[in-house]
DRENPA-605748 format. One record per atom (N, C-alpha, C): x, y, z; residue number from 1. Coordinates in steps of 0.2 Angstrom, whole numbers. Layout:
REM residues N
((X; Y; Z); NUM)
...
This chain:
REM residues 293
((-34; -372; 127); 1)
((-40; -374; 124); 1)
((-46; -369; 124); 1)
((-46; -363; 131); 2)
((-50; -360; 131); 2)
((-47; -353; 131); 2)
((-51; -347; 128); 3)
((-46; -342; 126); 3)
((-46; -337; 133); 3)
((-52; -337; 137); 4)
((-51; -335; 142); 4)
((-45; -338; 149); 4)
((-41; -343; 147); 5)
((-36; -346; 150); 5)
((-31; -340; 149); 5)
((-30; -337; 145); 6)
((-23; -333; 142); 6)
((-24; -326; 148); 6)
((-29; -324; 149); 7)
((-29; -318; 153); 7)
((-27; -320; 161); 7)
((-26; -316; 164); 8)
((-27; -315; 171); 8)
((-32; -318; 175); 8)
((-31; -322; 180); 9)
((-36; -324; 183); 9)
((-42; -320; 186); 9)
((-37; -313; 189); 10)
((-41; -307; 192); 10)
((-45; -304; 187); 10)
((-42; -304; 181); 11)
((-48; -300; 175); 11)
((-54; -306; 173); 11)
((-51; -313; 174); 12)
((-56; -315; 172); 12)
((-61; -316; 176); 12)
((-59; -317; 183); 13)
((-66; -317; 189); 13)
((-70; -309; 190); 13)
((-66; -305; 188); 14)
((-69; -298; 191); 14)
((-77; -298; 192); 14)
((-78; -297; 196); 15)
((-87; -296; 197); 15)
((-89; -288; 193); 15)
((-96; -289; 189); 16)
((-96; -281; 187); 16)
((-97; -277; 192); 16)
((-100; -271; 190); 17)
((-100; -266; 196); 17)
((-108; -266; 198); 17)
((-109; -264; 204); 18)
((-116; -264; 207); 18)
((-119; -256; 204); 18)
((-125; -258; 205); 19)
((-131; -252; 203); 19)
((-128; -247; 209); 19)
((-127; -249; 216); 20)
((-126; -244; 221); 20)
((-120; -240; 219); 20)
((-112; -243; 213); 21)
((-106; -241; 215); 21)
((-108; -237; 208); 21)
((-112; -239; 202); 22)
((-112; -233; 198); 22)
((-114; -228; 200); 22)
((-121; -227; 203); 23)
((-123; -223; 205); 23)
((-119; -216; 210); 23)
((-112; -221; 212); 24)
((-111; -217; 217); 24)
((-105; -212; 211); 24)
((-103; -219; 207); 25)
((-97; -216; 202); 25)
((-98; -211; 198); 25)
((-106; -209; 197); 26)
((-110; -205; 192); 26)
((-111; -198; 195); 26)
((-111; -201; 204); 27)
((-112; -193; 205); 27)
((-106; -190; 207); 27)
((-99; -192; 209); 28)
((-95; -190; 210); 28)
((-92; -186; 204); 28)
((-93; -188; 197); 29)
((-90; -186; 191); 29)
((-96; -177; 190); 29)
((-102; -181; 194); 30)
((-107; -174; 189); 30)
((-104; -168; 195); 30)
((-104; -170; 201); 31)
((-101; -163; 206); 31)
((-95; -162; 204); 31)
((-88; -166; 202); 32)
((-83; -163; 200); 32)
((-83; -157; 192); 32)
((-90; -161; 189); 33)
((-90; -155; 181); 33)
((-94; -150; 183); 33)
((-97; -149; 190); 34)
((-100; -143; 193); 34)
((-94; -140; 194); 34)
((-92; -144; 199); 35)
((-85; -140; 202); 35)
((-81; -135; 197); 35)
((-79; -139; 192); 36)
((-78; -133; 187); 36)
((-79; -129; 181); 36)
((-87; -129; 182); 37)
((-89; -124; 180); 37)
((-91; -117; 184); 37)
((-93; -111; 180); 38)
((-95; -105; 182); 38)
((-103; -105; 181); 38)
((-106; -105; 188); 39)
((-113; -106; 183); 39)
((-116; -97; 183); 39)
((-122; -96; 179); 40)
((-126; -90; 175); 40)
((-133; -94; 177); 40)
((-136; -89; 180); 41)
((-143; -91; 182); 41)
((-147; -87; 175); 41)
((-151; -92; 172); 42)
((-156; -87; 168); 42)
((-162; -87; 170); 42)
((-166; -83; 170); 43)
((-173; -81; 173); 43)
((-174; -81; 165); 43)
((-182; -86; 165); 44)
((-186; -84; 160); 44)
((-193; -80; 161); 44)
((-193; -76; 159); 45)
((-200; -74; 158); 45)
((-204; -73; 153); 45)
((-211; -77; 153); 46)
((-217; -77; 149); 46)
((-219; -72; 148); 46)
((-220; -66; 141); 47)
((-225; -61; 140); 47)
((-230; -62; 139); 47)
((-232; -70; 139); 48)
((-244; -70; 139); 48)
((-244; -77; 141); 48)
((-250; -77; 143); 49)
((-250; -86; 144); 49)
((-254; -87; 139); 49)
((-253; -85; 133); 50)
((-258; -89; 126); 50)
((-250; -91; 122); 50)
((-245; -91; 122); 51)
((-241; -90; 116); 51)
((-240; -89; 111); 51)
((-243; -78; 112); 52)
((-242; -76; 107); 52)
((-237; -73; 105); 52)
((-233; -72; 100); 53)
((-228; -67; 98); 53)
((-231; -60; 99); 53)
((-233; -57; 97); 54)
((-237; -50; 96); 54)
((-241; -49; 103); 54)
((-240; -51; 110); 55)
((-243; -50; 113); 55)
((-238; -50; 119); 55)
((-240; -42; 124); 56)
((-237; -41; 132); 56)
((-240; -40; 136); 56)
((-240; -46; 141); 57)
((-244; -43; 148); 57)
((-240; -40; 153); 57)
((-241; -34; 153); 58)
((-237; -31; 157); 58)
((-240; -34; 168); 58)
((-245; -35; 165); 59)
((-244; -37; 175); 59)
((-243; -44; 175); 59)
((-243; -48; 169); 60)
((-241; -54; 170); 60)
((-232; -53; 169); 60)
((-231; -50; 167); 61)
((-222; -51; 167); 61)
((-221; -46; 174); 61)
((-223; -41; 177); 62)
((-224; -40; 184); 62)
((-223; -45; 189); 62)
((-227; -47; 189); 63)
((-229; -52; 193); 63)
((-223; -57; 193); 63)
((-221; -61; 186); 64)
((-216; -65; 187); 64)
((-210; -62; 192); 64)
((-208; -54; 188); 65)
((-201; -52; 190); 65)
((-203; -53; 197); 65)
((-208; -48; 203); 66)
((-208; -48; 207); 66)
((-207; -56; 212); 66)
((-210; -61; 210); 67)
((-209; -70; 211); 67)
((-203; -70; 212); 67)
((-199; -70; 205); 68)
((-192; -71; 204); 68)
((-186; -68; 210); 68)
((-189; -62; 210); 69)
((-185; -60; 216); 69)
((-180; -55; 211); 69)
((-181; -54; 204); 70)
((-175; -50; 201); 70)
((-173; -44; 205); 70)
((-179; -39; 207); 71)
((-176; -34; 210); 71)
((-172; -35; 215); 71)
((-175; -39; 219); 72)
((-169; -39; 225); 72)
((-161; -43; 223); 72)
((-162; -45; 217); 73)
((-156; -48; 213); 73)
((-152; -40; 213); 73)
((-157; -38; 210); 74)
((-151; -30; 206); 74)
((-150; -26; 210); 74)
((-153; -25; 216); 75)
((-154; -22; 223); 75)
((-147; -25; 226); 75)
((-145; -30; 229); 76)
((-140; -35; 231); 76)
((-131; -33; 226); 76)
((-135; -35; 220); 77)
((-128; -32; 217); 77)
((-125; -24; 215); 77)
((-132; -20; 215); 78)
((-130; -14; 216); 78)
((-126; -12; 224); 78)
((-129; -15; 228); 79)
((-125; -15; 233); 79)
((-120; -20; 235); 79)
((-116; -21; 231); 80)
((-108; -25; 231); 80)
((-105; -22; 228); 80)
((-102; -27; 221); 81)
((-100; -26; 216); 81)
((-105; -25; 209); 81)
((-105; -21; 205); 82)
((-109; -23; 199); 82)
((-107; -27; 194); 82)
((-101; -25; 195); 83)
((-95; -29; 187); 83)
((-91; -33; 191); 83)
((-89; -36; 189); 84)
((-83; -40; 187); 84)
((-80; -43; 182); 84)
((-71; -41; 182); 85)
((-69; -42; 173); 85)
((-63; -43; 177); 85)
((-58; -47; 173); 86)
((-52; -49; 177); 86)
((-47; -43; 172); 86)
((-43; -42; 174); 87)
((-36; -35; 173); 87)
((-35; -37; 168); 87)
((-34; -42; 162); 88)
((-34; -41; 156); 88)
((-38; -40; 152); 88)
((-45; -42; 154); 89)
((-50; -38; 146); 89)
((-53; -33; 151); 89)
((-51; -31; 156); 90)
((-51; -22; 157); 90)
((-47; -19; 152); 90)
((-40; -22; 155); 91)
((-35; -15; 150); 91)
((-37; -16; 141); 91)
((-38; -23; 141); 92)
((-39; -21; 135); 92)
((-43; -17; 132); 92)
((-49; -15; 135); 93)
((-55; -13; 132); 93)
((-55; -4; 135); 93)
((-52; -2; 141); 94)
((-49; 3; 143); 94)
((-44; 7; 142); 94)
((-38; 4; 141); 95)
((-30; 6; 141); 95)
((-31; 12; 136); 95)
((-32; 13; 131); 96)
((-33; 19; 128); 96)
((-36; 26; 131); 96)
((-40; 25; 138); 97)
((-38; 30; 142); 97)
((-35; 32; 145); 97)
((-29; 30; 146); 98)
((-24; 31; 152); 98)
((-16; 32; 148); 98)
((-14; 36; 149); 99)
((-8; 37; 145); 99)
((-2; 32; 148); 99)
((-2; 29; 154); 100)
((2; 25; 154); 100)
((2; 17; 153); 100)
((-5; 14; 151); 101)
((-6; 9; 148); 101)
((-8; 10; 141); 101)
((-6; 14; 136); 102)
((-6; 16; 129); 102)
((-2; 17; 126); 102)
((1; 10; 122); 103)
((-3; 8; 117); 103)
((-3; 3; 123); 103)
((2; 1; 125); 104)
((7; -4; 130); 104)
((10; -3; 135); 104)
((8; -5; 141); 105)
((10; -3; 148); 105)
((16; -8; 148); 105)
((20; -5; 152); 106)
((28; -6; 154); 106)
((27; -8; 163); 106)
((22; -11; 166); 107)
((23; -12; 172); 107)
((23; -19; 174); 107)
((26; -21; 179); 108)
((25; -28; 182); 108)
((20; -33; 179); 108)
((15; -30; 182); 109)
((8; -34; 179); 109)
((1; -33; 177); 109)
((-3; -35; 176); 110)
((-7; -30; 173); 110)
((-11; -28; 178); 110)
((-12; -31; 183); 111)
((-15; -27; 191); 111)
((-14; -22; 193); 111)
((-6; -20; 191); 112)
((-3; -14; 194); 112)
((-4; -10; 189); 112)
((-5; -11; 180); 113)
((-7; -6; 176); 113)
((-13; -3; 176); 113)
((-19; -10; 180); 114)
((-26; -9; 181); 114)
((-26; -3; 187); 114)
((-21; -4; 192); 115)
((-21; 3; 197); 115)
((-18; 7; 192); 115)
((-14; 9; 191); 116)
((-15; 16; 188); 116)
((-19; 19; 184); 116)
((-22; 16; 181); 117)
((-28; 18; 176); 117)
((-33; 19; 180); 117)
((-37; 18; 186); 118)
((-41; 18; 191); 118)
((-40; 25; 194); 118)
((-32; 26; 195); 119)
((-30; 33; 198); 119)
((-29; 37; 195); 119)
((-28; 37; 189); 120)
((-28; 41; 184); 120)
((-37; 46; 184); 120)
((-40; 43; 182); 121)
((-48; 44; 183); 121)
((-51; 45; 188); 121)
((-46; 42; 194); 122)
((-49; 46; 201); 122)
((-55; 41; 202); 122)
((-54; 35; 202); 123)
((-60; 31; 204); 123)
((-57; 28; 209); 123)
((-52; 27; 214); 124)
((-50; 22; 219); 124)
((-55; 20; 224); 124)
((-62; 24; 227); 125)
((-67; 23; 231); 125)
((-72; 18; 227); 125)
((-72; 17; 220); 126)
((-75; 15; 220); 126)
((-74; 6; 215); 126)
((-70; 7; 216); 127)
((-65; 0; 213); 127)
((-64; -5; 220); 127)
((-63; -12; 221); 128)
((-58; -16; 225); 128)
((-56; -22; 219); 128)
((-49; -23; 221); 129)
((-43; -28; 219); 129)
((-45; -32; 223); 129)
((-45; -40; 216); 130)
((-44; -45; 219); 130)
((-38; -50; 216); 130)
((-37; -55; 215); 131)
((-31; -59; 214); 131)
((-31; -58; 208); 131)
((-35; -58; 203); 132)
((-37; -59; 197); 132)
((-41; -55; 192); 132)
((-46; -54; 198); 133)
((-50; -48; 195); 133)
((-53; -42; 197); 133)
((-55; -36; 194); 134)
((-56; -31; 197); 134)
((-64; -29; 197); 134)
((-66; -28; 202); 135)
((-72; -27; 206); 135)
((-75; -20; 205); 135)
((-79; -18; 201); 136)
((-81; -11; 200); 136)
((-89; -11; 202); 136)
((-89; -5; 208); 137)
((-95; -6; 212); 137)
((-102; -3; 209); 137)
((-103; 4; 205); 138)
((-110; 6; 203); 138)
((-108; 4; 195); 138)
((-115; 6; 191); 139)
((-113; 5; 183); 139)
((-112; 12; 183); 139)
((-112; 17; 186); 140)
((-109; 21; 183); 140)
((-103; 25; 184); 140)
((-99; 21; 185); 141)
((-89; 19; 184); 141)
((-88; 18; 176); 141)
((-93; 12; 176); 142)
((-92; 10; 168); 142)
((-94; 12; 161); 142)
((-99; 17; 164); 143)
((-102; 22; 160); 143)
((-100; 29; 158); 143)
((-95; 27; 162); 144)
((-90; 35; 162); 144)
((-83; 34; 161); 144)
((-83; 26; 159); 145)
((-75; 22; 156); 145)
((-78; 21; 147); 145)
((-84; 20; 147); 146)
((-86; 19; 140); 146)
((-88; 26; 138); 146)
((-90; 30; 141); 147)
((-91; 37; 136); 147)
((-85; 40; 134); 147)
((-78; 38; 138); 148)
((-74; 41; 137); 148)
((-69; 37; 132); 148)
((-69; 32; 132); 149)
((-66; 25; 126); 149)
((-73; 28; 119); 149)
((-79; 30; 119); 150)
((-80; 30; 113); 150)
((-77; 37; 110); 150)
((-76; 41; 115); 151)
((-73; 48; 113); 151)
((-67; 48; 108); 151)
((-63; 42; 112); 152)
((-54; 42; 109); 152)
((-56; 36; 106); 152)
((-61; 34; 104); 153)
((-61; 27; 99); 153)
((-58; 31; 90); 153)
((-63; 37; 88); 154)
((-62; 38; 81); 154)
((-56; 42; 82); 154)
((-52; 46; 86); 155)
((-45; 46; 86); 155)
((-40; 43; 84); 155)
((-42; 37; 89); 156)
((-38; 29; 87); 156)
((-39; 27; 79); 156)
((-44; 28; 77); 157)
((-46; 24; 71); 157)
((-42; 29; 64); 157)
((-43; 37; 65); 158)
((-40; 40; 61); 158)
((-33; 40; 63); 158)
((-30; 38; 69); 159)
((-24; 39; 69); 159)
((-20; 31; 63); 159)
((-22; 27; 66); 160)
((-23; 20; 61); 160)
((-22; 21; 54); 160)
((-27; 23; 52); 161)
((-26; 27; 46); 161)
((-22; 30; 41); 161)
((-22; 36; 46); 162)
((-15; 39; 46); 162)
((-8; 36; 42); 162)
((-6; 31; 49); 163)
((0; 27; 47); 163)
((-2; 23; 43); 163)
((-8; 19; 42); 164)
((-9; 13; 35); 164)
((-7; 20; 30); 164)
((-10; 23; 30); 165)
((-10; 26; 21); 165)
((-3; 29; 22); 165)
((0; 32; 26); 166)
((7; 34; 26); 166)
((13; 27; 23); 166)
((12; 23; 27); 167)
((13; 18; 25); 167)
((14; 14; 18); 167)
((9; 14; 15); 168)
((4; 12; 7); 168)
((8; 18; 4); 168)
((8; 25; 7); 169)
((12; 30; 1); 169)
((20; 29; 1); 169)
((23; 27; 7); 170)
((29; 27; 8); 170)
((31; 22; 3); 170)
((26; 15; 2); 171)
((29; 10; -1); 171)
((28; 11; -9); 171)
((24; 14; -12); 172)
((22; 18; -18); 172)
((28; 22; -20); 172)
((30; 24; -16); 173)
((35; 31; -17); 173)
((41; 26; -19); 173)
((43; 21; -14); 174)
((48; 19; -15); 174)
((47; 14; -23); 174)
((44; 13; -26); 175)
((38; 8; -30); 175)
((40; 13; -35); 175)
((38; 21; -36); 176)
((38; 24; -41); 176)
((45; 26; -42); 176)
((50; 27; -38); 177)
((58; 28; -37); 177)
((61; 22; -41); 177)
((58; 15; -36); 178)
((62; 10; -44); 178)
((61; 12; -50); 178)
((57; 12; -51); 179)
((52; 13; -58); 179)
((57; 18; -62); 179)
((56; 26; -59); 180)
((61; 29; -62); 180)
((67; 29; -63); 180)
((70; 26; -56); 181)
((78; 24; -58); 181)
((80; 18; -64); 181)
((75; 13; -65); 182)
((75; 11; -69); 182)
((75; 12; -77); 182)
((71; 18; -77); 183)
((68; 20; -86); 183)
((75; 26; -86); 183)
((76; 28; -81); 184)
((81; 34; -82); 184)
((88; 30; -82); 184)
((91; 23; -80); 185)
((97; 18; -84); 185)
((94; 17; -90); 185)
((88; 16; -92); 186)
((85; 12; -100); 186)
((89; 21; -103); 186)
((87; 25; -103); 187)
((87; 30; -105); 187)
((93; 31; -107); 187)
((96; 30; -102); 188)
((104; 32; -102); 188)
((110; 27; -106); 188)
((106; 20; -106); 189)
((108; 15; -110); 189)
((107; 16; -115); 189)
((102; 19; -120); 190)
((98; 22; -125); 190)
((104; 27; -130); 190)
((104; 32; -124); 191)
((108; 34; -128); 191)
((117; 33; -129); 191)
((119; 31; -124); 192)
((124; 30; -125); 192)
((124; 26; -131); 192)
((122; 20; -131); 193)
((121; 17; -138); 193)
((121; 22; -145); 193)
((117; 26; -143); 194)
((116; 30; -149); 194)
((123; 32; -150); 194)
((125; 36; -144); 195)
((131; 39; -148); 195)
((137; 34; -151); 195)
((137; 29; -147); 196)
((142; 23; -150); 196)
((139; 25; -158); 196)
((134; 23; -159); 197)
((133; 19; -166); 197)
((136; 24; -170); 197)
((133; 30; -168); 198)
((135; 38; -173); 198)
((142; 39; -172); 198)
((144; 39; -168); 199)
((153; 39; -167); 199)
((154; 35; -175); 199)
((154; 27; -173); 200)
((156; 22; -177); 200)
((154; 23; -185); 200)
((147; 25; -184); 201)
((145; 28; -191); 201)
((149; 33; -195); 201)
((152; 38; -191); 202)
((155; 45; -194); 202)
((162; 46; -192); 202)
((165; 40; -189); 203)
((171; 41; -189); 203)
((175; 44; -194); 203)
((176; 41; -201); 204)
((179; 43; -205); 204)
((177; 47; -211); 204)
((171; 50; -210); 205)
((168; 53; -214); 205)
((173; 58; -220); 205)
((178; 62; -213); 206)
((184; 67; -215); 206)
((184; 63; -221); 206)
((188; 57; -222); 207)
((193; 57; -228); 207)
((188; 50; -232); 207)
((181; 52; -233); 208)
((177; 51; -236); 208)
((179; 52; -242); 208)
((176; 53; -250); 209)
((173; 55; -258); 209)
((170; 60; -256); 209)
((164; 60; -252); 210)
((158; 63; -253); 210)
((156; 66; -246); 210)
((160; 65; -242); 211)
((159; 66; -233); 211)
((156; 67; -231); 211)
((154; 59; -228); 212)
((149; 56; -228); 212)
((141; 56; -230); 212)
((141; 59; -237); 213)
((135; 61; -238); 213)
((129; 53; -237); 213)
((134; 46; -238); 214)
((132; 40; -243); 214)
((132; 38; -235); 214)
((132; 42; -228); 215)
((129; 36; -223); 215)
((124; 39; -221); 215)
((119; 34; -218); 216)
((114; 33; -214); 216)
((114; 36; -206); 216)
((110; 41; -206); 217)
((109; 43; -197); 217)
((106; 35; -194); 217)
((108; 35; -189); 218)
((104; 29; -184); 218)
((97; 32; -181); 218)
((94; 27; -182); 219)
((85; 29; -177); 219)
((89; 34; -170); 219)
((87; 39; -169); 220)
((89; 41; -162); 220)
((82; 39; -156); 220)
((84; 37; -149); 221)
((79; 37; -146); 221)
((75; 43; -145); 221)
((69; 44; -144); 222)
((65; 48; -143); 222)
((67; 55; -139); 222)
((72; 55; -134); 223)
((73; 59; -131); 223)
((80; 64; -134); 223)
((82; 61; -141); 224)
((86; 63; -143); 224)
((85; 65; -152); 224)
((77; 66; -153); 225)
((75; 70; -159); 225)
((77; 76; -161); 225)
((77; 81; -158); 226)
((80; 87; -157); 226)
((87; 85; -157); 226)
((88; 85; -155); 227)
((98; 83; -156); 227)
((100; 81; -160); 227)
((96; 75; -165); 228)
((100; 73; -171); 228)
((96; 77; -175); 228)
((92; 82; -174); 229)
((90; 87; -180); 229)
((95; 92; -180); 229)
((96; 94; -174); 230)
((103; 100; -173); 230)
((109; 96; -175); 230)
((111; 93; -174); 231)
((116; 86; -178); 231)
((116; 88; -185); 231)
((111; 87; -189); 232)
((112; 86; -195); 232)
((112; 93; -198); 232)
((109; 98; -195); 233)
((112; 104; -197); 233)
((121; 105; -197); 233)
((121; 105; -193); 234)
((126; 104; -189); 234)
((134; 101; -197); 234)
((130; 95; -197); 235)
((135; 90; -200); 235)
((136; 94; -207); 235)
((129; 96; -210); 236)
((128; 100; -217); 236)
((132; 104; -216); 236)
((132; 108; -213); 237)
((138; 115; -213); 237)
((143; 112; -213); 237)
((144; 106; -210); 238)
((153; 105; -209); 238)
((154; 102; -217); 238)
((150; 100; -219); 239)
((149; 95; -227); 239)
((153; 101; -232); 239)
((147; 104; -230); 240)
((148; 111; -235); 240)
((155; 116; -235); 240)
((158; 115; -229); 241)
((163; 120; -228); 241)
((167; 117; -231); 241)
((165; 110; -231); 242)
((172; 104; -232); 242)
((173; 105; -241); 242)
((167; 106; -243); 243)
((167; 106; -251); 243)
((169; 113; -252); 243)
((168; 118; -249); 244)
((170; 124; -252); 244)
((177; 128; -250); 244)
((179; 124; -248); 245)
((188; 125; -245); 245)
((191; 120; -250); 245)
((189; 116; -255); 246)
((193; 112; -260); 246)
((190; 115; -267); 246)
((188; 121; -267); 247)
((185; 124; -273); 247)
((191; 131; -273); 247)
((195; 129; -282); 248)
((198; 134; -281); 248)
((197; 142; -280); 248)
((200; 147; -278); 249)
((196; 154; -280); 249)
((194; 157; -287); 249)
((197; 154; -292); 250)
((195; 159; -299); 250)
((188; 154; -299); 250)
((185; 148; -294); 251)
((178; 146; -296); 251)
((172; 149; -291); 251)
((175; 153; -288); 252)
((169; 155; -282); 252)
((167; 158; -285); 252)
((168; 164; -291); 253)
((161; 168; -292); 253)
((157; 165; -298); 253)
((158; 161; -300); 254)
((152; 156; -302); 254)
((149; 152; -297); 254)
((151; 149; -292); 255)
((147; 145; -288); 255)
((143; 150; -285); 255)
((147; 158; -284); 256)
((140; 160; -280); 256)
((135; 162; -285); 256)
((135; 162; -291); 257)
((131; 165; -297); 257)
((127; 159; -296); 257)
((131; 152; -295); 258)
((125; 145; -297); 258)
((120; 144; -291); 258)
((123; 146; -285); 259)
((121; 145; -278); 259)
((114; 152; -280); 259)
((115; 159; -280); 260)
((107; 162; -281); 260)
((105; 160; -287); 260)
((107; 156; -291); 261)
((102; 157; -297); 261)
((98; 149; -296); 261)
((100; 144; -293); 262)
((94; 140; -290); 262)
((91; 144; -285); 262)
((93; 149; -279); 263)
((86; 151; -276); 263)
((81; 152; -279); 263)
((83; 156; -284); 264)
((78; 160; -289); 264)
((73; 154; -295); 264)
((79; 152; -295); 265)
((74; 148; -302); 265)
((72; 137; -300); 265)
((75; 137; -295); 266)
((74; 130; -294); 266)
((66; 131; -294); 266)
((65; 124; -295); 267)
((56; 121; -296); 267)
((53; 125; -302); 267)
((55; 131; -305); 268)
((51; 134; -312); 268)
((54; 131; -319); 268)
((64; 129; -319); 269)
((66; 128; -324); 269)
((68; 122; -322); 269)
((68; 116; -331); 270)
((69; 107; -325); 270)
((77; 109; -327); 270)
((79; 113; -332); 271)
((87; 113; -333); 271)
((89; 120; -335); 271)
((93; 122; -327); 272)
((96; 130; -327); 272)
((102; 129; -329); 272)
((105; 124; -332); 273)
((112; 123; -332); 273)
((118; 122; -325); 273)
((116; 121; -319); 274)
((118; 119; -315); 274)
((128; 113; -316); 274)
((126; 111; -320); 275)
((130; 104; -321); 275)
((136; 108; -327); 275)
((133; 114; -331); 276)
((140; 115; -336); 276)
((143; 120; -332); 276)
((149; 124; -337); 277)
((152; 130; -335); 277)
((146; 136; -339); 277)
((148; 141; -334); 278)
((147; 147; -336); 278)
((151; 151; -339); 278)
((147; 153; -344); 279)
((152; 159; -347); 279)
((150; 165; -344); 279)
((147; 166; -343); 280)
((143; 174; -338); 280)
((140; 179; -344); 280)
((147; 180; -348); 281)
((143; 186; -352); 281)
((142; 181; -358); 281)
((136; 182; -359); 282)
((136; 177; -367); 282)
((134; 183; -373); 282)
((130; 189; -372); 283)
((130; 194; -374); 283)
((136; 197; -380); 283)
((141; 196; -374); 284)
((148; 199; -378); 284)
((152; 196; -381); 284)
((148; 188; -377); 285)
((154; 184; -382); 285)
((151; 181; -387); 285)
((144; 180; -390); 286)
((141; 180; -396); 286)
((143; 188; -399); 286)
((142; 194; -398); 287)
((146; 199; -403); 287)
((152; 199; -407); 287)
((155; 195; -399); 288)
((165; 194; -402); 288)
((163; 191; -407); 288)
((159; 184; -406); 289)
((160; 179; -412); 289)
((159; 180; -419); 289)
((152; 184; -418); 290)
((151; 187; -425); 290)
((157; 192; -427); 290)
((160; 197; -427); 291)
((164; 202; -427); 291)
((169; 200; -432); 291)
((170; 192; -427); 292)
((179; 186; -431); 292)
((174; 184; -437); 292)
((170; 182; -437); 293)
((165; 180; -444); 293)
((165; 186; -447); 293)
């Protein structure tokens, strides 16, 4: 009947909590989120008591510092430690001084790599190790670890470089190597084809009519324009010998008669008689004919 019947007796009688137990539960929890924090003291100091932007009083910010106690703040830590920085974002920020933490040290731990980078520089009076972090006593330890990291920083940066663009050319090179082994197969596919076609084209030309005057060269690819000009030099002659080796001899001293007399007269006369026979003398042989008349 009643929905609070379903729970537990204990849950349903609980009494709430008292003002004195939150109070106590409130501050247990805010000392534990102390507990693990790191705290940082910030001092503020006022430049005017007008709230101006454009305005410094120098004995009023005097004043505060000396109240505050800064000095003897800075006084205090110059005499301790000044830094502390745990062994990993030292090396990291350091390691480039030290030939045996560069690029990558190869030691146990970084403690151990943090000591020899220490000895290396010759700083061990003025360092001390702790479990975690390392202790460095004046600032000017670390003014003498940063003048010398900006020294081998542009080293660093042009050596970087270096290998990026080494790198970038290496894979260009290999980039323009495809490239040519590919056009130099097109190439070679190119021609081969060519000669297939021309093969095939002139195989039989020998026991041609006309040998082969009535075939067609094939387009040649572009690297092989010269070739098929010397080619067809080439083929002319063969054409030509082919015809003048099936001419008997009593006709070769008119073929050579017809051969200079188109040097001489082709493009002036449209018909040098090319296509009849010669008779050579026509002189003599119009006198004979008259003579028989």
């Amino acid at each position: 009947m009643w929905l609070d019947g379903e729970a537990s007796i204990t849950e349903v009688t609980k009494r709430p909590l008292t003002a004195a137990t939150l109070f106590k539960n409130s501050i247990v929890a805010l000392v534990e989120n102390l507990a693990s924090k790191e705290p940082y003291y910030v001092r503020c100091i006022k430049p005017n008591d007008h709230k101006s932007p454009m305005a410094f009083d120098e004995e009023r910010c005097r004043h505060q510092v000396a109240y505050l106690g800064l000095l003897e703040n800075v006084r205090v830590r110059r005499a301790g430690f000044a830094s502390r920085q745990p062994y990993g974002r030292f090396l990291l920020r350091y390691k480039m001084t030290c030939e045996y933490t560069w690029p990558n040290h190869l030691m146990a731990t970084d403690q151990e790599a943090t000591q020899a980078l220490v000895d290396q520089h010759g700083l061990q009076g003025e360092v001390a190790y702790g479990r975690s972090k390392l202790f460095i006593r004046t600032p000017r330890t670390l003014v003498a670890l940063e003048q010398e990291r900006a020294q081998l920083v542009p080293i660093i940066v042009l050596l970087l470089q270096k290998a990026w663009r080494g790198a970038l050319a290496r894979r260009r090179c290999r980039q323009l190597r495809a490239i040519y082994t590919i056009m130099d197969h097109y190439r070679r596919h190119k021609v081969r084809a060519y000669l297939r076609e021309l093969c095939r084209r002139f195989q039989g030309v020998r026991t041609m009519p006309d040998y082969g005057r009535s075939v067609a060269w094939p387009p040649p690819p572009a690297v092989l324009a010269r070739f098929q000009d010397h080619s067809q030099q080439l083929f002319r002659r063969w054409r030509a010998r082919q015809i003048v080796k099936n001419i008997p001899p009593s006709d070769m001293a008119q073929i050579k008669a017809k051969v200079a007399a188109m040097e001489n007269l082709h493009g002036l006369r449209p018909d040098w008689g090319c296509q009849r026979s010669w008779a050579r003398d026509y002189l003599s042989s119009v006198s004979t004919t008259q003579g028989h008349h």
